[in-house]
N, C-alpha and C positions, 0 to 999 in steps of 0.2 A: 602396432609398431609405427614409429614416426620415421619417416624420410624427409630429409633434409633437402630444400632445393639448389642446386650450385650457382644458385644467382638469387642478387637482391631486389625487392623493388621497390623504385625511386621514392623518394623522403617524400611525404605529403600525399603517399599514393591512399594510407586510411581515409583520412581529410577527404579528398579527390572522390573516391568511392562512395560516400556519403555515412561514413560513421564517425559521430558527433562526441562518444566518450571517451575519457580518459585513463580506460583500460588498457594494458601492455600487451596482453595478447588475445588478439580476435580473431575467431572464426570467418573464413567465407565462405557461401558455398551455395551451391543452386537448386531452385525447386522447380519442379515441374508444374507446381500447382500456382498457376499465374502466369508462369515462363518468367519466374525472378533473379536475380541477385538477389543475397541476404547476407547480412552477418551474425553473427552471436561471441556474446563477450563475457557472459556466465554470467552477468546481472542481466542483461536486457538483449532484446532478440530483433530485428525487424526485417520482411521482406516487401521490395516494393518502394522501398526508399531508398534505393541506392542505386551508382551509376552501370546499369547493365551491360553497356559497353566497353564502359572502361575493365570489368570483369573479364568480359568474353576477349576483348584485344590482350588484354593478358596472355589468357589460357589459348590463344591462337597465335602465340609468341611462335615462333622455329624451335626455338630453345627449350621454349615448356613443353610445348606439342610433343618433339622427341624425348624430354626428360619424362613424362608422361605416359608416353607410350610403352619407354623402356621399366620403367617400373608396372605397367598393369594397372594406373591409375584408374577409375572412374569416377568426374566430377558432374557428371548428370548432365540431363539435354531436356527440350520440351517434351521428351515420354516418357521419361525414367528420373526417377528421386536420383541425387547423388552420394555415391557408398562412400565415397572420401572427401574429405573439406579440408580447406586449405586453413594452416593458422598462422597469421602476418605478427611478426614482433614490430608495435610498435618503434620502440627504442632504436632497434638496430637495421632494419629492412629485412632481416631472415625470417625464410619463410617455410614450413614444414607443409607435409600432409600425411594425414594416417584418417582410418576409417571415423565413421562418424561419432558414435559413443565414444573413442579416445581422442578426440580432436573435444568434443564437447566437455569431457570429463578436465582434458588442459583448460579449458579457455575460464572454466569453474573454480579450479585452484589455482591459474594462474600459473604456472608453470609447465613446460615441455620436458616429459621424459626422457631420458640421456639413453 
């Protein structure tokens, strides 16, 4: 199931982050193997190339920490793989999350379940 988050993030934030293609909607999401940011976009995948801070300042937002919290989220830390990823719409700033296989299974087709 996808959750929708009540905020956008700012235009240029994929760019910023360090993903390079021109896919509409991408994965974020963290691994513990490395202590990375990553994305995935259903073509191409990368961790290690992207700006870790700008992630984690994200997700240590007030906003998100509590939207987060209240939903049960988990986006992973340096012990633990993460059971939910984030998927950023290019086009619009909205941004979901749901567990990893249906977050992966969107970012494959290209579309976010209703």
């Amino acid at each position: 199931m996808f959750i929708k988050v009540p905020f956008l993030v700012p235009s240029g934030f994929l760019r910023a982050f360090g993903y390079p293609g021109p896919r509409r909607f991408v994965a974020l999401f963290w691994t513990s193997m490395g202590d990375e940011a990553c994305f995935d976009d259903g073509q191409s995948s990368a961790c290690g190339l992207s700006d870790n801070h700008l992630y984690l300042s994200f997700l240590r937002r007030k906003d998100v920490w509590a939207w987060r919290d209240e939903n049960e989220l988990s986006f992973g830390n340096s012990e633990e793989e993460a059971v939910h990823w984030l998927v950023i719409d290019g086009d619009t700033g909205e941004v979901s999350a749901a567990p990893r296989a249906e977050t992966r299974q969107a970012v494959i087709d290209q579309t976010i379940p209703e």
